[in-house]
C-alpha distance (Angstrom), angle and dihedral (degrees) to the residues before:
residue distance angle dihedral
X1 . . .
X2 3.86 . .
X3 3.53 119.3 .
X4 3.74 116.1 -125.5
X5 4.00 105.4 -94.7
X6 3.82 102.2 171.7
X7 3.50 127.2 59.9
X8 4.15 117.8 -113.3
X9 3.48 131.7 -155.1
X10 3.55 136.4 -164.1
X11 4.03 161.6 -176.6
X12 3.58 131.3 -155.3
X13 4.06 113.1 -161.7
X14 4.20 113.4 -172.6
X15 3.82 139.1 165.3
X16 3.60 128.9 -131.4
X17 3.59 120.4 -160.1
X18 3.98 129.3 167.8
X19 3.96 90.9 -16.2
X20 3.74 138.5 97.7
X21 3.88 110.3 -117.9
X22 3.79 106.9 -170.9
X23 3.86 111.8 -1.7
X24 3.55 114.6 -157.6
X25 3.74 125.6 -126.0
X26 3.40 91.5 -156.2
X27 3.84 98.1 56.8
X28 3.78 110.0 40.3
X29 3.90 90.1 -69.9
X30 4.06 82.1 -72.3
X31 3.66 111.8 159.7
X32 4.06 109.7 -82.4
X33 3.75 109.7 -96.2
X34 3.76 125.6 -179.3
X35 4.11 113.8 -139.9
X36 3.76 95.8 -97.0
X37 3.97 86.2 62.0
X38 3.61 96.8 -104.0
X39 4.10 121.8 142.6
X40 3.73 109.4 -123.2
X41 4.27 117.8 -174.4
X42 4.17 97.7 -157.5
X43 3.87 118.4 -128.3
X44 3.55 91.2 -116.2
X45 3.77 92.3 64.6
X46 3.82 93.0 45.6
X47 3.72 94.4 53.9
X48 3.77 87.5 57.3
X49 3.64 89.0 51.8
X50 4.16 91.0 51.8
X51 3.99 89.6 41.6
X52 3.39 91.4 55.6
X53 4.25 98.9 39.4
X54 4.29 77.2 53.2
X55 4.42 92.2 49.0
X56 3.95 82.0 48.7
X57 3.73 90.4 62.2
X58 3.46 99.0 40.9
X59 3.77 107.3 -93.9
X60 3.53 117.2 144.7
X61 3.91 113.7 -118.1
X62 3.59 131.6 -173.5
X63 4.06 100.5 -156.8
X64 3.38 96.5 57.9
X65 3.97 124.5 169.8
X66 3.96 115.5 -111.6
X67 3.91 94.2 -126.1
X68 3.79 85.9 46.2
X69 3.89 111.6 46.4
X70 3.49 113.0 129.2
X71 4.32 89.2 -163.4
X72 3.85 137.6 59.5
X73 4.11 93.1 -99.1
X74 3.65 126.6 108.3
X75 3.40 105.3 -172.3
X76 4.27 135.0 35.7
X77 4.06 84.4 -115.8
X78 3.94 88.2 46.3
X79 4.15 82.1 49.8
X80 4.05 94.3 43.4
X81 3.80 88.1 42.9
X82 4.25 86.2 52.1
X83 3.93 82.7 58.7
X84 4.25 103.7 86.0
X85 3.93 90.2 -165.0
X86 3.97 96.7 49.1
X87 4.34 89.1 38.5
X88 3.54 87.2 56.4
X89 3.48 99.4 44.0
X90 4.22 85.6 44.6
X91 3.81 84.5 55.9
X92 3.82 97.0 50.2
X93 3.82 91.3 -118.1
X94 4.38 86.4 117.9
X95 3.46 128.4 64.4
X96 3.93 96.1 -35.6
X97 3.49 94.1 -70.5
X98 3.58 96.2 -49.1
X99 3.77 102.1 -157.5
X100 4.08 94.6 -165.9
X101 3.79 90.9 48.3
X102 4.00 87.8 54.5
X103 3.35 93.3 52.3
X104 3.83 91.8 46.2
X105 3.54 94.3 53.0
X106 3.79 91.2 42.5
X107 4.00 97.3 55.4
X108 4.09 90.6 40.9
X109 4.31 92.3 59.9
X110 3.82 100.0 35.1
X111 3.76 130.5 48.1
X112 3.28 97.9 -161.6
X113 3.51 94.1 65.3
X114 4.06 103.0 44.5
X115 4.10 79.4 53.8
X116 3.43 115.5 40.3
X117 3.90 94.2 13.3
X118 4.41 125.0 -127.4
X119 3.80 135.2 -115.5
X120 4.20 103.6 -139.9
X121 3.54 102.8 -166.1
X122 4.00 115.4 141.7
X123 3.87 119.0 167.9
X124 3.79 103.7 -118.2
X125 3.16 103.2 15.1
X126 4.32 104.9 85.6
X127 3.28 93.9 -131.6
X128 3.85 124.6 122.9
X129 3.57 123.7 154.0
X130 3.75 133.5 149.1
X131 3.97 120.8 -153.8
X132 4.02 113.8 -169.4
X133 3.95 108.4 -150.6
X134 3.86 120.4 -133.7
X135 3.73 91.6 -131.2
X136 4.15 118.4 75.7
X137 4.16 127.0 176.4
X138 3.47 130.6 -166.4
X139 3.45 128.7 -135.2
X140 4.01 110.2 -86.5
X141 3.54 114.0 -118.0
X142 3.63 136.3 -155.8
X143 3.75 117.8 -105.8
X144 3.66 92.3 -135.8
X145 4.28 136.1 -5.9
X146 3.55 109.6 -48.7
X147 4.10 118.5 -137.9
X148 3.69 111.5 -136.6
X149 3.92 118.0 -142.5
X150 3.82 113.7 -165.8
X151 3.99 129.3 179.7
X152 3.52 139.3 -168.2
X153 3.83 107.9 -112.2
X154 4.33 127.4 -170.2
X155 3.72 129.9 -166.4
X156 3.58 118.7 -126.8
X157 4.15 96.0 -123.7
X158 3.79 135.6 10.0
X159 3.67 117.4 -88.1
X160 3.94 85.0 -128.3
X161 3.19 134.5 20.1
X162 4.20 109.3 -99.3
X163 3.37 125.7 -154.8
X164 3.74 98.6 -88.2
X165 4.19 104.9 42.0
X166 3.50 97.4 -161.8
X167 4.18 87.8 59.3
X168 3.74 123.4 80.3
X169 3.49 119.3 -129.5
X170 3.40 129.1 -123.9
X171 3.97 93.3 -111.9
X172 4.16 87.2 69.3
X173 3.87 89.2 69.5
X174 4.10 116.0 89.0
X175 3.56 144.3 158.6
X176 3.62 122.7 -135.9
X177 3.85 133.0 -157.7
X178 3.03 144.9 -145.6
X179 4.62 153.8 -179.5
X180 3.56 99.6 -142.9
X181 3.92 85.2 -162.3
X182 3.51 141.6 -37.3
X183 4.38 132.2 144.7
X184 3.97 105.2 -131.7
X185 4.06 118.4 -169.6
X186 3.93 121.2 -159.2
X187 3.33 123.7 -176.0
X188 4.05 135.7 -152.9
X189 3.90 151.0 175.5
X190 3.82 145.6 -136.7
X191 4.01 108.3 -142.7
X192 3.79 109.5 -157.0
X193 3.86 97.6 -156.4
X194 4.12 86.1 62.4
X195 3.34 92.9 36.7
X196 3.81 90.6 57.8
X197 3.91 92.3 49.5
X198 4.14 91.2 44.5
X199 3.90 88.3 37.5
X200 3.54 94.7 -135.4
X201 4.03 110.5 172.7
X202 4.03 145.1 -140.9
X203 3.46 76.2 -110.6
X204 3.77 92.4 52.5
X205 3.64 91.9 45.4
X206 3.88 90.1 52.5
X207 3.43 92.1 62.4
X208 3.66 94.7 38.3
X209 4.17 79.8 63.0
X210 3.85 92.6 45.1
X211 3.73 96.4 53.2
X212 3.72 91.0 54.8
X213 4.22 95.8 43.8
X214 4.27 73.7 63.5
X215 3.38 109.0 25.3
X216 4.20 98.6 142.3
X217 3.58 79.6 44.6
X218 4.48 102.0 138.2
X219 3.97 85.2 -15.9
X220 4.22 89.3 120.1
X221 3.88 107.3 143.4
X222 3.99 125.9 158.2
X223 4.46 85.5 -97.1
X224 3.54 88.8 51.3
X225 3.75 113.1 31.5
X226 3.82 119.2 -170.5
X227 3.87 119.1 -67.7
X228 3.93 86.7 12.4
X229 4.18 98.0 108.9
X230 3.54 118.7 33.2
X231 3.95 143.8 -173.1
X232 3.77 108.2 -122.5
X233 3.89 103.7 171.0
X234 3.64 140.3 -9.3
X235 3.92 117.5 -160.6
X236 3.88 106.3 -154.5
X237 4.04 108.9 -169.3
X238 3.99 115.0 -171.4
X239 4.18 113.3 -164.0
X240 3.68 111.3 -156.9
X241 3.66 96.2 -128.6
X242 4.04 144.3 53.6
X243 3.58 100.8 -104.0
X244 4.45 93.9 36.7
X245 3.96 123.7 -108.3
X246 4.16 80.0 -107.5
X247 3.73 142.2 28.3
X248 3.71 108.0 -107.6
X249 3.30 94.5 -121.2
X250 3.93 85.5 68.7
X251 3.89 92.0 44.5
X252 3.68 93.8 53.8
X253 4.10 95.9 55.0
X254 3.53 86.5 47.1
X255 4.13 82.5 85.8
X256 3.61 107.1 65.4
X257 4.18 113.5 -173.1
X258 3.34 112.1 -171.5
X259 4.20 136.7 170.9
X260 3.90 105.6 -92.7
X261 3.74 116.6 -112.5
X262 3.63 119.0 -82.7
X263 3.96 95.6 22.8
X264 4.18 129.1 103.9
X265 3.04 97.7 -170.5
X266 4.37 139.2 16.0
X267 3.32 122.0 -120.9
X268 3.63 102.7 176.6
X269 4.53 132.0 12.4
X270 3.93 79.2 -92.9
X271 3.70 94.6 67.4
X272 3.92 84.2 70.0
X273 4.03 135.0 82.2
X274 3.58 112.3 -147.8
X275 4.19 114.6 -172.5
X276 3.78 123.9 165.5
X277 3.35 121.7 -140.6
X278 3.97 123.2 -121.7
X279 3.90 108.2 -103.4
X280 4.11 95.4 179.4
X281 3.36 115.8 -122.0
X282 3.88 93.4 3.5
X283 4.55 110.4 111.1
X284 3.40 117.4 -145.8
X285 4.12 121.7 -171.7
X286 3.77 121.2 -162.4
X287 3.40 122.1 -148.0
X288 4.05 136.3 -166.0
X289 3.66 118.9 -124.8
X290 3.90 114.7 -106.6
């Protein structure tokens, strides 16, 4: 496999409808909202999305959610420990704790970690090493200001029985919230330099690109029922160099998104132009959501 030589650039564009994108913990798990109104999906939660969409297909990932492990470990240290190479190299018994040999090992048996890069830090165990991943995200943000629909919800039956059986306890009452619509667009980058210390691949990078195309893709929960967020289009630019014909920065305006003429408000991804500026000599491809 080919390491990635050529820096890549790209833009994620997705519609929300009747679901709740990124609840925050913080705020009633409301959807997040920035203070100018705008719905914002944080990059944390859309690597778990692509780390899943890559466990799906049978890549194997070290950060794996609890509900959906596909191995016997609990815990990333439990996972690390299940490696015999990186336990004996934890324990001192490789080549003296050889922190670059770790981090080899590390970025050649998970994904995860040759892409968006690992923090191994375990109390006890001596080892400390950081690993910075050549691919970065930004948080997705909403197109316009979301509205924010929110209902009171009741469970059928106590979770445990209270004192008096025929009263309902307090732990039956619950709010529920919701984006009644909104389009949000992140955007995100493949460095080469990092990818050439993580040795992330092409190949890598192809199924970097996949994983987006079907990013909702088996992500069905009771905030974000089936057919409720969708991909719409991903804009996949490929420089033909290390360091990139242009900064990102410069790539990502080059897709402007703007409310069609004549309407105050979108109802649906239609209700939006999307045109991509010329950046000469610099490809982009455009792809439809799964």
């Amino acid at each position: 496999m080919t390491t990635l030589n050529h820096k890549i650039d790209f833009s994620v564009v997705l519609t929300v409808r009747n679901a709740n994108p990124n609840g925050d913990p913080l705020n009633g798990n409301r959807p997040r909202q920035n203070y100018d109104g705008f719905g914002e999906i944080s990059d944390v939660c859309i690597k778990r999305k692509i780390r899943n969409r890559l466990q799906d297909v049978g890549e194997s990932i070290l950060v794996q959610s609890d509900e959906r492990r596909n191995d016997e470990y609990r815990s990333i240290k439990d996972r690390v420990d299940g490696n015999e190479d990186l336990k004996s190299l934890a324990k001192g018994k490789g080549k003296n704790n050889n922190n670059t040999l770790f981090a080899d090992i590390a970025c050649n048996s998970w994904l995860d970690v040759r892409s968006f890069g690992q923090v191994f830090a375990f109390s006890g165990s001596g080892v400390s090493i950081g690993i910075r991943g050549p691919v970065s995200i930004h948080t997705a943000v909403s197109l316009d200001s979301i509205d924010i629909s929110s209902m009171q919800i009741t469970k059928s039956v106590n979770s445990v029985t209270s004192p008096d059986p025929d009263k309902k306890g307090s732990d039956t009452m619950g709010m529920k919230h919701r984006v009644d619509f909104g389009v949000y667009v992140f955007y995100g980058s493949i460095n080469t330099q990092l990818a050439e210390k993580t040795g992330f691949t092409v190949e890598d990078g192809e199924k970097m690109k996949a994983a987006l195309i079907s990013l909702f893709e088996n992500d069905t929960s009771s905030a974000r029922p089936d057919g409720s967020m969708e991909v719409n289009k991903v804009y996949w630019w490929e420089h033909n160099s290390k360091i990139g014909q242009y900064s990102s920065a410069k790539v990502h305006k080059s897709l402007q998104i703007s409310l069609k003429e004549g309407l105050n408000e979108a109802k649906a991804f239609e209700d939006y132009n999307f045109t991509l500026n010329n950046l000469d000599g610099l490809k982009v491809n455009e792809y439809e959501g799964l």
